[in-house]
C-alpha positions as a printed Julia matrix, in Angstrom:
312×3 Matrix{Float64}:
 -10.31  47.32   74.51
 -11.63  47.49   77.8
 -13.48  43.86   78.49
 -11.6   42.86   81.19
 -13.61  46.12   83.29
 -16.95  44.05   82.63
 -15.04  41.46   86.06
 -13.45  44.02   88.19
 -16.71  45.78   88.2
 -19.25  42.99   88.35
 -17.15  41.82   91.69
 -17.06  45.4    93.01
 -20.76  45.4    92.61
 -21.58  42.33   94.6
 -19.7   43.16   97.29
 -21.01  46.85   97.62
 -24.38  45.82   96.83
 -24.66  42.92   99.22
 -23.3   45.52  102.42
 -25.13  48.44  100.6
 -23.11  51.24  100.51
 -21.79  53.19   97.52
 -20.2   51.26   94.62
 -17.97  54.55   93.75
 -16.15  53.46   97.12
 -14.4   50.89   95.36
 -14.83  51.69   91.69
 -13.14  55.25   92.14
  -9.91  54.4    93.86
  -9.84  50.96   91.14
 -10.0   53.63   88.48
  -7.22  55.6    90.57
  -4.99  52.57   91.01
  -5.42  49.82   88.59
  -6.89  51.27   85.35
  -4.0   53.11   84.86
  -1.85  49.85   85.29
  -3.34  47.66   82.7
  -5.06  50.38   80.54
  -1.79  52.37   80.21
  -3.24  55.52   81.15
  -4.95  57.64   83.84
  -8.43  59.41   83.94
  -8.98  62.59   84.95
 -10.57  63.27   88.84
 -14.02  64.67   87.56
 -13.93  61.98   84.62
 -13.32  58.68   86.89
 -16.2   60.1    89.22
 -17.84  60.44   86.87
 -17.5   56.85   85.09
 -17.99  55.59   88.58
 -21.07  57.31   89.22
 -22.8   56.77   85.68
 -21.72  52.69   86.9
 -22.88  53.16   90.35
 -26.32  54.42   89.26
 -27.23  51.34   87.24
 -25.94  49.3    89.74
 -27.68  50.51   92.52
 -31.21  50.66   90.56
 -30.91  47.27   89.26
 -30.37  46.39   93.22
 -32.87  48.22   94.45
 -35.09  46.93   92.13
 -34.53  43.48   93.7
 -34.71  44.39   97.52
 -37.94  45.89   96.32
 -39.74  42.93   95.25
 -38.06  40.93   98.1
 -40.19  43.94  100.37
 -37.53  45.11  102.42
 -37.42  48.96  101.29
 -39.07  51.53  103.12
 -40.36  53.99  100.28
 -41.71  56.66  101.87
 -38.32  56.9   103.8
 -35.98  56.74  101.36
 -38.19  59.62   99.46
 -37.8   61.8   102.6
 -34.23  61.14  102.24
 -33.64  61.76   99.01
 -35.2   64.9    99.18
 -33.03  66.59  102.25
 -29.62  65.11  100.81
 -30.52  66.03   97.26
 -28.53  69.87   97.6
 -25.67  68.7    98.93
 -24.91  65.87   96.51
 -25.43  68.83   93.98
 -23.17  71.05   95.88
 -20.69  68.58   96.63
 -20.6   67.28   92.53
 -20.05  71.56   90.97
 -17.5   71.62   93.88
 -15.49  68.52   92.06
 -15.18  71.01   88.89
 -12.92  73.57   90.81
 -11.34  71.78   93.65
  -7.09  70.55   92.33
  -6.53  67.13   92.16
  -4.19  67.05   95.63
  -7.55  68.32   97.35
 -10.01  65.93   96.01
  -7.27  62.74   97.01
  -7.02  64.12  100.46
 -10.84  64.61  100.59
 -11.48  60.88   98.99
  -8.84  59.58  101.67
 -10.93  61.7   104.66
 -13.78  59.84  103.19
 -12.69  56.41  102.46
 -10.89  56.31  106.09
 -14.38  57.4   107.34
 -15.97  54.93  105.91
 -13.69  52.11  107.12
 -14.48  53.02  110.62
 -17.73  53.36  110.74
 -17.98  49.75  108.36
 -16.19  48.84  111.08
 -18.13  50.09  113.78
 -21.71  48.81  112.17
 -23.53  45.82  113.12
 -24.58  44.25  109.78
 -25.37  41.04  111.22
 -28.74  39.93  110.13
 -30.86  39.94  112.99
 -33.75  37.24  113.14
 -36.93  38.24  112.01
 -39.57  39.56  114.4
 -41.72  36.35  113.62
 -42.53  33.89  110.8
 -45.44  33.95  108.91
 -47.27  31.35  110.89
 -45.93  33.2   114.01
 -47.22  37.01  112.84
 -50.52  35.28  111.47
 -49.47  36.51  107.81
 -49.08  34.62  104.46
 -46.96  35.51  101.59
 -50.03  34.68   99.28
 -51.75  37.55  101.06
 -54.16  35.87  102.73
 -53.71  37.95  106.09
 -50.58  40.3   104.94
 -50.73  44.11  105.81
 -52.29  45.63  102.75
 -50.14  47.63  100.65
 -51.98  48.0    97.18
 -48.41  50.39   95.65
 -46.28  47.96   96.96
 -43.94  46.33   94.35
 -43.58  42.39   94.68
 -45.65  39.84   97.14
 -44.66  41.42  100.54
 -46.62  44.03  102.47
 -46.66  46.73  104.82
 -48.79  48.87  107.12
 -48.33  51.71  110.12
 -50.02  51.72  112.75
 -51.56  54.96  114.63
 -48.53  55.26  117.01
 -46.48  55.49  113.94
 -44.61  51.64  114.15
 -44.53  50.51  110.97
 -44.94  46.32  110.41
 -43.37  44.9   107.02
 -43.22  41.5   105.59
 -40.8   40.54  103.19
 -41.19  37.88  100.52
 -40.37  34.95  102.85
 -43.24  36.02  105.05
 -40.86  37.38  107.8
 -41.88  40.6   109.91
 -40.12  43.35  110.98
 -41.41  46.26  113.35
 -39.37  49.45  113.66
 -40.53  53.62  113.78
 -39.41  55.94  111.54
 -38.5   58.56  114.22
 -35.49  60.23  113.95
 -35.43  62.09  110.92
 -32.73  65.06  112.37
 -30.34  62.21  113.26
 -30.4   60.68  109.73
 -30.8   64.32  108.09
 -27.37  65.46  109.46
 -25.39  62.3   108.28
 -27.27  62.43  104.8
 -26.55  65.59  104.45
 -22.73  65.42  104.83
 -22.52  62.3   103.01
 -24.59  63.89  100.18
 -21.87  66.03   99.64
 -19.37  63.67   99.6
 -21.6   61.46   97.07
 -21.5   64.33   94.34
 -17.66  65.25   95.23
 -16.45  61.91   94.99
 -19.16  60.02   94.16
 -19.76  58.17   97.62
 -20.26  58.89  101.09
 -24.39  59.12  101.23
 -24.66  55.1   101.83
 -21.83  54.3   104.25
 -23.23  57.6   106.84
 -26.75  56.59  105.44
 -26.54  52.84  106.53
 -25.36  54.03  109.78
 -27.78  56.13  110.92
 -30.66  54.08  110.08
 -29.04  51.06  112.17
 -28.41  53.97  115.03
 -32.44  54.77  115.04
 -33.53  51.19  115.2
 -34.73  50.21  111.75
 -34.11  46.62  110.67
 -30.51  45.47  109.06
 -31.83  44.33  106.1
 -34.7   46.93  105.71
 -32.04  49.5   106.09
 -29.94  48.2   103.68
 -32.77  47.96  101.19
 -33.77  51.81  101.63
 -30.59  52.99  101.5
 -29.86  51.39   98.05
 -33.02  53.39   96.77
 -31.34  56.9    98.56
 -28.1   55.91   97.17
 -29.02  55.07   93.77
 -31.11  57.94   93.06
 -28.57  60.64   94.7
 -26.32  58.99   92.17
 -28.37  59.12   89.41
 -28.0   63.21   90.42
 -24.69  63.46   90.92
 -24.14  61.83   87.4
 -26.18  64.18   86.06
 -24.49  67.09   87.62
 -21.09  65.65   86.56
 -22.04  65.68   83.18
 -23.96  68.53   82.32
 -22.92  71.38   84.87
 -19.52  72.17   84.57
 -20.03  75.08   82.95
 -22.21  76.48   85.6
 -19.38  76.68   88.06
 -17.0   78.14   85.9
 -15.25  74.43   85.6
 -14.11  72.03   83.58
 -16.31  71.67   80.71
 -18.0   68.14   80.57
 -20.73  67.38   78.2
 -21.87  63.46   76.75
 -19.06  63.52   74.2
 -16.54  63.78   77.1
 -17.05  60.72   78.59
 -15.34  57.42   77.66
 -18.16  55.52   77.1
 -15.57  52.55   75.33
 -15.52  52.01   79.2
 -19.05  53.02   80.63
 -20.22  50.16   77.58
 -18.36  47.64   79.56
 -18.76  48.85   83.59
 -22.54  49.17   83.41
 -23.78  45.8    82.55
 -21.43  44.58   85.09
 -23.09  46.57   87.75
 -26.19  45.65   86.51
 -25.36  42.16   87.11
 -24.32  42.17   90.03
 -27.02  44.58   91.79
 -29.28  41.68   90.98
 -26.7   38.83   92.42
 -26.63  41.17   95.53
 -30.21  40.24   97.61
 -29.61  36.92   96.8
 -25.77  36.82   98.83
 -27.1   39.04  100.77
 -29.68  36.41  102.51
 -27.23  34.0   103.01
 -24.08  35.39  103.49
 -22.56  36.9   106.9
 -22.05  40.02  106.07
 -20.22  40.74  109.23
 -17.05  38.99  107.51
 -17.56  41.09  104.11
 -17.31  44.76  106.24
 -14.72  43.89  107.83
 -12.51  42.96  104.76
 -14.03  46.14  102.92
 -13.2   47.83  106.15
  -9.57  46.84  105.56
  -9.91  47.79  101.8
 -10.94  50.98  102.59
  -7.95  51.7   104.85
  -5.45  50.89  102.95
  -6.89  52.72   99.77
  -7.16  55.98  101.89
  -3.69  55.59  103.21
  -2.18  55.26   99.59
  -4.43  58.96   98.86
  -2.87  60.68  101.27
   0.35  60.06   99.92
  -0.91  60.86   96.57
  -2.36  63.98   98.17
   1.1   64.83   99.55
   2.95  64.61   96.93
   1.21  66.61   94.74
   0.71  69.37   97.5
   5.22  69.31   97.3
């Protein structure tokens, strides 16, 4: 019944995979706005975040998986991370249970309209490499590569004792960068993780910001934020599934959710989290912001007059 989902998602995907910032950005308002139009009828606030977030966390693993082995994720950063934003996305998904649906629109528009500025305010362009592998005296085949024994795929990492860290993606390109300034990133994860478990997005688009603000790499931070972003999802979905009743809510268990549509949303995701790296080495993202920059706008702007109308 709902097959046609499996291209509407796979496209969102690529696109919010390839910028990395939350897929429920685009999947939530789609399942706002067009669902309803070809499906013939309309989901439920806590049940669309939810479909979006269950999508959004295979998505985002099966990404992550691949700017893993293409070495451009900083683990123990994205751990760090994940572990201040982790109570606030839980906050932020019991709050969905009890909040009326004018509220969460408004909030969604507040956060989409965020979002567009601050896509629009980013520099995504990818920045050349530190050096080559000839220039950095490296080689993908390890000959001379930092030594990283954990690390997934061919690349390889290692900190120094003044704390800069030196990577090496797949391609043998090197990137230098700290990992100071935790209290910058802390603040904006921790007010977009409670946007990611209200409306299941926020922690990647303030996420990808502040890394760019303290200096790490484009591409590196768009690698470690899809491992923060994924795995705050991964929570939120769990949250929005199973603790309802903890709050007093609406009462959501597995049963509850239409999985006639999850069946057909998460291999799309899946898909295209693993097209992402790939466009993502090529493409100018600069261009792709910008038009999900425009996206966002307009998507907010038709919220708030959702959110007014049902506030009349």
């Amino acid at each position: 019944e709902y097959w046609w989902l499996f291209f509407a998602f796979l496209t969102g995907a690529t696109i919010v995979n390839t910028v990395g910032i939350s897929g429920s950005a685009l999947f939530v308002p789609f399942l706002i706005f067009v669902f309803p139009l070809i499906a013939g009828e309309t989901l439920t606030p806590e049940t669309l975040v939810k479909v979006g977030l269950i999508s959004e966390s295979f998505g985002l693993s099966s990404s992550a998986l691949a700017f893993i082995q293409y070495g451009l994720v900083d683990r123990r950063l994205a751990l760090v991370l994940v572990a201040g934003g982790a109570p606030f996305v839980v906050a932020g998904a019991l709050l969905s249970f009890v909040i009326p649906a004018p509220v969460f629109h408004l909030l969604l528009g507040l956060a989409l309209m965020t979002a567009s500025y601050l896509l629009f305010k980013a520099d995504l362009g990818h920045e050349a490499p530190e050096g080559s592998n000839e220039e950095a005296g490296v080689s993908t085949d390890g000959g001379s590569m930092p030594n990283d024994a954990d690390k997934l795929g061919p690349a390889g990492v290692e900190t120094a004792e003044d704390g800069t860290v030196t990577r090496v993606d797949r391609d043998g390109n090197d990137y230098s960068y700290s990992r100071g300034g935790y209290l910058e990133r802390f603040a904006n994860y921790s007010v977009g993780g409670v946007f990611q478990g209200l409306a299941g997005f926020g922690i990647g688009e303030l996420g990808i910001i502040s890394m760019l603000r303290t200096e790490v790499p484009v591409r590196v931070a768009i690698g470690t934020n899809h491992i923060v972003v994924a795995l705050t999802a991964v929570l939120a979905s769990l949250v929005h599934v199973f603790g309802g009743g903890l709050v007093g809510g609406h009462t959501m268990d597995l049963a509850s959710t239409p999985w006639n549509v999850v069946v057909w949303t998460v291999p799309a995701t899946v898909t295209g989290g693993q097209i992402a790296p790939y466009i993502s080495s090529t493409l100018d993202t600069e261009i792709l912001k910008h038009g999900v920059g425009v996206l966002f706008a307009l998507i907010a702007t038709a919220l708030f007059v959702m959110s007014g109308s049902g506030f009349l």
